[in-house]
C-alpha positions as a printed NumPy array, in Angstrom:
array([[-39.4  , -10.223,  -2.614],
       [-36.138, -10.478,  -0.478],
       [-36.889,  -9.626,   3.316],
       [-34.975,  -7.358,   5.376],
       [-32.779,  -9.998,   6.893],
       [-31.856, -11.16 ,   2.946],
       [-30.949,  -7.675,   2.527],
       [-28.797,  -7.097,   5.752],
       [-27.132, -11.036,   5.309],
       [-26.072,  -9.678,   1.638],
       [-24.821,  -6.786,   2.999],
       [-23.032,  -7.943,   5.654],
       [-21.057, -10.657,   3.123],
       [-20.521,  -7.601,   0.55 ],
       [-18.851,  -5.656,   3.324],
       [-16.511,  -9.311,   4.1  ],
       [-15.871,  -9.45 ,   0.839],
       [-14.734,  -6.14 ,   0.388],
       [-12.548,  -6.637,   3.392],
       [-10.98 ,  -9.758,   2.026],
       [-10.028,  -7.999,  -1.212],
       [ -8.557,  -5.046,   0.578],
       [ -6.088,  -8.049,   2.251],
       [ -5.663,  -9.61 ,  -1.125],
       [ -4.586,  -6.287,  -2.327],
       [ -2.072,  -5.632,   0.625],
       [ -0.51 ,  -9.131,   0.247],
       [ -0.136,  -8.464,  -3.47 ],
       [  0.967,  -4.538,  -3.76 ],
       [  4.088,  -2.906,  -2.09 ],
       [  2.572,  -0.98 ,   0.27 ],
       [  4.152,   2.83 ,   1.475],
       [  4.842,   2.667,   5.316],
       [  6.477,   6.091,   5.704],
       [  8.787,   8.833,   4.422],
       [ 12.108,   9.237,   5.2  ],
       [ 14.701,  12.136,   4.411],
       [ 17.502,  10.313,   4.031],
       [ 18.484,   7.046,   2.184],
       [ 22.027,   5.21 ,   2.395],
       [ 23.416,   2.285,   0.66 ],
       [ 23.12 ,   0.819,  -3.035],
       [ 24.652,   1.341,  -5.837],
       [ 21.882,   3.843,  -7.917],
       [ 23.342,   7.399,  -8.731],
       [ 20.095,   9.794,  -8.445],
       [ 19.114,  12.325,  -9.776],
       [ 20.535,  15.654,  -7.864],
       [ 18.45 ,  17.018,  -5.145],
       [ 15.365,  14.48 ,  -4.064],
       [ 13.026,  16.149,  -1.601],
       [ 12.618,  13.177,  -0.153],
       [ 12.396,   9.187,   0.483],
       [  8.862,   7.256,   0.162],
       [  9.39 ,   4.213,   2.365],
       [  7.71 ,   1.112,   0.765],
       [  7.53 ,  -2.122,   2.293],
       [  7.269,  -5.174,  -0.313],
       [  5.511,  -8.295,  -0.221],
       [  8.319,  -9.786,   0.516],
       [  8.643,  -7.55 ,   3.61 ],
       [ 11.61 ,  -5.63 ,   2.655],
       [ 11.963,  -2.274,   2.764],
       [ 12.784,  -0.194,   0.197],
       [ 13.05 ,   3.902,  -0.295],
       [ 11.977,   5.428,  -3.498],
       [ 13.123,   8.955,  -4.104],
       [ 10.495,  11.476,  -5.14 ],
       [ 11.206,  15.007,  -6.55 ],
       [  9.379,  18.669,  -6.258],
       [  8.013,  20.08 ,  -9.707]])
């Protein structure tokens, strides 16, 4: 039978390895930073009448703004 301190070592390395995932993750996955209202530059013709901007930042580390729309 596992003693307490097996139990609180296993969860202490479940909660690590739960952290290092979520940094996996980041490093991986563009990651939204912000909104903006206005966007300027490229060469994309939108659709009329975004509500708004959804800053991204890439794993690269650029920044990008994706429109979104109301429904």
């Amino acid at each position: 039978m596992a003693s307490l301190d097996d139990v609180v070592t296993s969860l202490q390395n479940g909660v690590t390895n739960v952290g290092l995932l979520v940094q996996a993750i980041r490093s991986i996955f563009p990651q939204q930073t912000g909104t903006s209202s206005v966007a300027t530059a490229g060469a994309a013709t939108l659709p009329a009448n975004p509500v708004g901007f959804i800053v991204v930042s890439l794993p690269n580390g650029t920044s990008v703004k994706v429109p979104y729309y109301a429904s």
